[in-house]
N, C-alpha and C positions, 0 to 999 in steps of 0.2 A: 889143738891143731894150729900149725904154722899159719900167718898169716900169706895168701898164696898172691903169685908174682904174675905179670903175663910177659911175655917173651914172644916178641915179634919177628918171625921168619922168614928171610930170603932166601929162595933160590930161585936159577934157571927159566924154570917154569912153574911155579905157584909161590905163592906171598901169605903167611899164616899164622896164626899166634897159637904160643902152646900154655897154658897154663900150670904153674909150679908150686909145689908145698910141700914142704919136708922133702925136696931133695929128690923128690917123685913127680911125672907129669899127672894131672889130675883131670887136666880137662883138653882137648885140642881138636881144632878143625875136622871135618870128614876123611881130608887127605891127611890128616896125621892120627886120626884113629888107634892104628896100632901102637903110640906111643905111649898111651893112659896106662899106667900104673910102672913104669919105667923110671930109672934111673935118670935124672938128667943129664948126669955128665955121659953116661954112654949113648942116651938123643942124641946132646951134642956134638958128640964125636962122629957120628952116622954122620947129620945133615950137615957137619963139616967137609966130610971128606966125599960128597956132593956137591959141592960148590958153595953153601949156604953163608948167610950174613946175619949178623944177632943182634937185636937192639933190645934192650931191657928197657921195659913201655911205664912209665908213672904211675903211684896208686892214683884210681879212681878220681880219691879227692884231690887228686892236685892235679890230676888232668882238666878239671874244671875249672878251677882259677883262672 
């Protein structure tokens, strides 16, 4: 299994992280629910054309350093 990414989301009105591996969402907030088991790049493409903003969030261990 890939090793999985988190992806920090803006929009509008809710702020959320979606969780990524192999190219799939695998884990995400309550309000992004329906994204688990989806494609990321067509995620992407939805909460872009939303208004949304991306920040690709650091492994773990280097968020701690």
């Amino acid at each position: 299994m890939a090793e999985a990414r988190w992806i920090w989301v803006s929009l509008p009105w809710a702020t959320f992280a979606l969780v990524v591996s192999g190219g799939r969402i695998v884990d995400a907030a309550p309000i992004a629910r329906k994204s688990i088991g989806c494609d990321e790049r067509q995620v992407a493409a939805y909460y872009r054309s939303k208004g949304a903003t991306f920040v690709p969030l650091p492994p773990l261990d280097q968020a701690r350093e």
